[in-house]
C-alpha positions as CSV (number, residue, x, y, z in Angstrom):
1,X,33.3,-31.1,5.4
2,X,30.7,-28.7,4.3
3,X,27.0,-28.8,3.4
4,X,28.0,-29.1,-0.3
5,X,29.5,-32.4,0.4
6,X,26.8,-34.2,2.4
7,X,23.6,-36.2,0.7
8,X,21.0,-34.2,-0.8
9,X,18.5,-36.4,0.3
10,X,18.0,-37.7,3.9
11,X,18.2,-41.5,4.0
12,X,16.2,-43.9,5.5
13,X,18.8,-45.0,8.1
14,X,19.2,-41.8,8.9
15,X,15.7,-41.2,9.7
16,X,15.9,-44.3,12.2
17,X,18.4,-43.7,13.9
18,X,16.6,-39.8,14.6
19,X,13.5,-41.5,15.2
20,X,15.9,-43.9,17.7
21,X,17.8,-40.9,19.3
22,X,14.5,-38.8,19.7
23,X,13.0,-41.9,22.3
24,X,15.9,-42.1,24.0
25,X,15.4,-38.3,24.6
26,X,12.2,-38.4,25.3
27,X,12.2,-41.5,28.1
28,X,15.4,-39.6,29.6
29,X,13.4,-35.9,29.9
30,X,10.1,-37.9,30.2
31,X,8.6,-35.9,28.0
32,X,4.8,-36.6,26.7
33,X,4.5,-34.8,23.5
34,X,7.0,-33.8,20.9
35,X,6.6,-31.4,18.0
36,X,9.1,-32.4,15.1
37,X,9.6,-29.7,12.4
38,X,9.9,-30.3,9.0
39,X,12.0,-27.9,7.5
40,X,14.4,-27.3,4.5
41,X,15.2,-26.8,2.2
42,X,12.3,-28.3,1.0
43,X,10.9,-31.3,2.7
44,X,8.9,-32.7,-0.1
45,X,12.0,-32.7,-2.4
46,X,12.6,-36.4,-0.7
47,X,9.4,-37.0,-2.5
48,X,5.6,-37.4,-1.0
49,X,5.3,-40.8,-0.1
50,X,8.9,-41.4,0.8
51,X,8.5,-38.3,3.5
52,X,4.7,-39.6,4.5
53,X,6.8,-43.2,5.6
54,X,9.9,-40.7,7.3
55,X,6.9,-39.6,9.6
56,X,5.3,-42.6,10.3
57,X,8.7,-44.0,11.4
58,X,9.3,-41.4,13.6
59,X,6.2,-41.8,14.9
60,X,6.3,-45.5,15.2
61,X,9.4,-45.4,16.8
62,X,7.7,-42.9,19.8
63,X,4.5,-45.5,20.0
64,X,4.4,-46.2,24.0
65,X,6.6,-42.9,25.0
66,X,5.7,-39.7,23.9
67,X,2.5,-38.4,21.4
68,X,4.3,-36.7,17.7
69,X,2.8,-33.4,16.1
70,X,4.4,-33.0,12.8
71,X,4.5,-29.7,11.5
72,X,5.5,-28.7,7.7
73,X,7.1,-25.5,6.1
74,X,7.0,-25.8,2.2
75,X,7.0,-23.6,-0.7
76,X,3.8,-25.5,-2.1
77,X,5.0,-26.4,-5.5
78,X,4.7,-30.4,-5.0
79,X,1.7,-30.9,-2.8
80,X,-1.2,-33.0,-4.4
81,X,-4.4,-34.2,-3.2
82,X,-3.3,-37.6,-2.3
83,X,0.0,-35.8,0.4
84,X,-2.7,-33.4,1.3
85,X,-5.0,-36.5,2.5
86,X,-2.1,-38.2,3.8
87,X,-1.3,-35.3,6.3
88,X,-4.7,-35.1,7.4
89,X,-5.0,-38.5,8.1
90,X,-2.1,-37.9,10.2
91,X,-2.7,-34.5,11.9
92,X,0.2,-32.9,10.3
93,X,0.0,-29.0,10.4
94,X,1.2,-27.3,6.9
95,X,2.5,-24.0,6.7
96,X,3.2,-22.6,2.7
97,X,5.5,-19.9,1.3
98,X,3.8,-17.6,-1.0
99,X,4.7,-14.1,-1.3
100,X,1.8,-12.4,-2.4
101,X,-0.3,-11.9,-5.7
102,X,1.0,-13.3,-9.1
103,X,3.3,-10.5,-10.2
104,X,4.9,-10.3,-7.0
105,X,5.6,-13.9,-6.5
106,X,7.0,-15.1,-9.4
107,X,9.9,-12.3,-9.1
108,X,11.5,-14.0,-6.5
109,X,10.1,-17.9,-6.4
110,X,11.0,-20.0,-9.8
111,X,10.1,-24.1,-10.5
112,X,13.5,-25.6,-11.4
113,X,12.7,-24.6,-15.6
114,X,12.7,-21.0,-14.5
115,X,9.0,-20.1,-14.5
116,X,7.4,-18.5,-11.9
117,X,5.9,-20.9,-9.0
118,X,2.5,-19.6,-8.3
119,X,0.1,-21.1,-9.7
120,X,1.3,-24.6,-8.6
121,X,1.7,-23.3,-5.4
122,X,-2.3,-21.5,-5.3
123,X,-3.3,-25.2,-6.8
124,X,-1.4,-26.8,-3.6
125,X,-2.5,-24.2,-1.3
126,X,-6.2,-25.2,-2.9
127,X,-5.7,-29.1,-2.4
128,X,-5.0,-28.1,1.8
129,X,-8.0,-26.1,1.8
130,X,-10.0,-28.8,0.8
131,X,-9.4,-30.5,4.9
132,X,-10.2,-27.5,7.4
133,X,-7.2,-28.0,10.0
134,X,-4.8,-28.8,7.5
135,X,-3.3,-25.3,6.5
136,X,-1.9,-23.5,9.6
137,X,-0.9,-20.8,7.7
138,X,1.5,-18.9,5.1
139,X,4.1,-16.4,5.2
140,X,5.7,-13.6,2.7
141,X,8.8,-12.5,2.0
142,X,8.0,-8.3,2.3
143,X,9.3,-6.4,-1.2
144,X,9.3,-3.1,-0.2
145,X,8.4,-1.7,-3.7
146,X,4.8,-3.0,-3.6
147,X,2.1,-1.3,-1.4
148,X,1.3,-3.3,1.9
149,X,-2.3,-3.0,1.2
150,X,-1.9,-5.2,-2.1
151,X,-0.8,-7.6,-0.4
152,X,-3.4,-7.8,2.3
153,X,-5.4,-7.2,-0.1
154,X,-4.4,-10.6,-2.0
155,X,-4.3,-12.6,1.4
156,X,-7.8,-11.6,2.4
157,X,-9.0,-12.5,-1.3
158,X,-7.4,-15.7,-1.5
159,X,-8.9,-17.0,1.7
160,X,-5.1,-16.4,3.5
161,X,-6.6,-15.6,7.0
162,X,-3.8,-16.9,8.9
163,X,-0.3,-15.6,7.7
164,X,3.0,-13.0,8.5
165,X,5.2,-11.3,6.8
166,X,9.2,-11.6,6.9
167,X,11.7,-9.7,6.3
168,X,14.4,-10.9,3.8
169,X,17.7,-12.6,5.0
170,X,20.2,-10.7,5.4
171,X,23.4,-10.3,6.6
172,X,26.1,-7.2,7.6
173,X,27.8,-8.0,4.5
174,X,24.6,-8.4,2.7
175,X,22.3,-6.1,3.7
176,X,18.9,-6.5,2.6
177,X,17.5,-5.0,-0.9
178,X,17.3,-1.7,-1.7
179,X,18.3,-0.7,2.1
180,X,21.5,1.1,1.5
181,X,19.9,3.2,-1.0
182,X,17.2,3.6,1.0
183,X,17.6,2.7,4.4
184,X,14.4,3.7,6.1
185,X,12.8,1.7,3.1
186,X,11.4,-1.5,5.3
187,X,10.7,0.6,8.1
188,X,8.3,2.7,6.0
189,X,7.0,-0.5,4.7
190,X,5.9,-2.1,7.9
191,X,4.5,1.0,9.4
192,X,2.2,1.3,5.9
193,X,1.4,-2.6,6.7
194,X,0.9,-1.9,9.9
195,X,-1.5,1.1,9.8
196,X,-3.6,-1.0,6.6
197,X,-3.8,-4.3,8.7
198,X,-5.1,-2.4,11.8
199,X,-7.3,-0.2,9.8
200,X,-9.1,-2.6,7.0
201,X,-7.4,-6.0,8.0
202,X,-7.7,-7.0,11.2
203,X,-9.8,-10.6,10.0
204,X,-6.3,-11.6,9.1
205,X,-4.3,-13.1,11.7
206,X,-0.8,-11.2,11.2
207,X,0.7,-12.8,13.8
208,X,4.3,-10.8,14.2
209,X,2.1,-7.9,14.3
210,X,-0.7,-9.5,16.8
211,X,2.7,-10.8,19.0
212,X,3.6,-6.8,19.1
213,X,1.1,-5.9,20.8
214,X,0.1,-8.4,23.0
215,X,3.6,-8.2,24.4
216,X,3.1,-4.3,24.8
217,X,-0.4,-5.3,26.7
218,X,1.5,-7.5,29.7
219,X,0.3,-10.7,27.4
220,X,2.4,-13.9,27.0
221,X,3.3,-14.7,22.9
222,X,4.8,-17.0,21.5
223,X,6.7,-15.3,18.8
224,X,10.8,-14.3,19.5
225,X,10.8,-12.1,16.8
């Protein structure tokens, strides 16, 4: 069985029987808090309210044995006003994909009728900002054909104090974009990012850079990368 041949949607039961298997963990490794990760895919393609009830299960389920942090990666496109409230209400921690300024976004990130995503996903971003604590932060996908500083440059414009940069997946087979033709072409990048966040950026919080060197410095992070 493969991937291709499972739901595309998470049941209920499912949910449950997680939420079940998670206490049992929990009262075995007595543990006191537990972060669970909402990840995708895209989480809120289970819909807003049905994943607001997934978290309150789990929760629910952990009442009496261990305190739940949910955290949430998303690409944006679906959150509202009314998800955004029902996060804060619940402490939940949001994290958005947005790759940089308009042009630069829309290459790469398309709503289901083919149209570039941004604006719904600056209009969600907007609906987070409206609760202080509720937007942890965003990342980028790096395209090595636009200057790092334009993209600081939209972060620190747009209020995006608290974000990194990725580089693309990738694979031996598939090596990344444009790197066989060029194969210094990301390191070139991130130096250039790097010299323009120390330089004129340093209010943002880069934090694969900021990991760098506090690791160089004898300090603990808590980045792998």
């Amino acid at each position: 069985m493969s991937w291709r041949d499972l739901p595309r949607i998470v049941s209920s039961d499912t949910v449950a029987l997680f939420a079940k298997r998670l206490r049992e963990y929990a009262e075995h490794e007595d543990l006191k808090t537990i972060l669970v990760v909402l990840h995708g895919g895209e989480p809120l393609l289970v819909g807003s309210t049905v994943l607001v009830q997934h978290m309150d299960t789990i929760r629910d389920s952990m009442r009496g044995t261990a305190q739940v942090d949910f955290s949430l990666q998303t690409n944006g496109t679906m959150i509202t006003s009314e998800f955004a409230e029902a996060c804060h209400k619940r402490g939940v921690q949001i994290s958005v994909s947005i790759d940089g300024p308009k042009h630069v976004h829309d290459r790469r990130r398309h709503t289901a009728n083919g149209h570039g995503s941004f604006a719904r996903v600056l209009r969600g971003i907007r609906c987070l900002q409206t609760y202080p604590d509720l937007l942890c932060g965003v990342i980028g996908v790096i395209d090595p054909r636009v200057r790092a500083d334009e993209i600081l440059r939209f972060y620190s414009n747009a209020g995006l104090n608290d974000m990194d940069l990725l580089l693309p997946d990738a694979t031996y087979d598939r090596p990344p974009p444009y790197r066989t033709e060029q194969p210094d072409i990301y390191v070139e990048w991130l130096i250039e990012a790097f010299d323009a966040w120390f330089d004129h950026y340093q209010h943002l919080s880069l934090r694969t850079f900021e990991s760098i060197l506090r690791s160089h410095i004898g300090l603990n992070t808590s980045s792998d990368t």
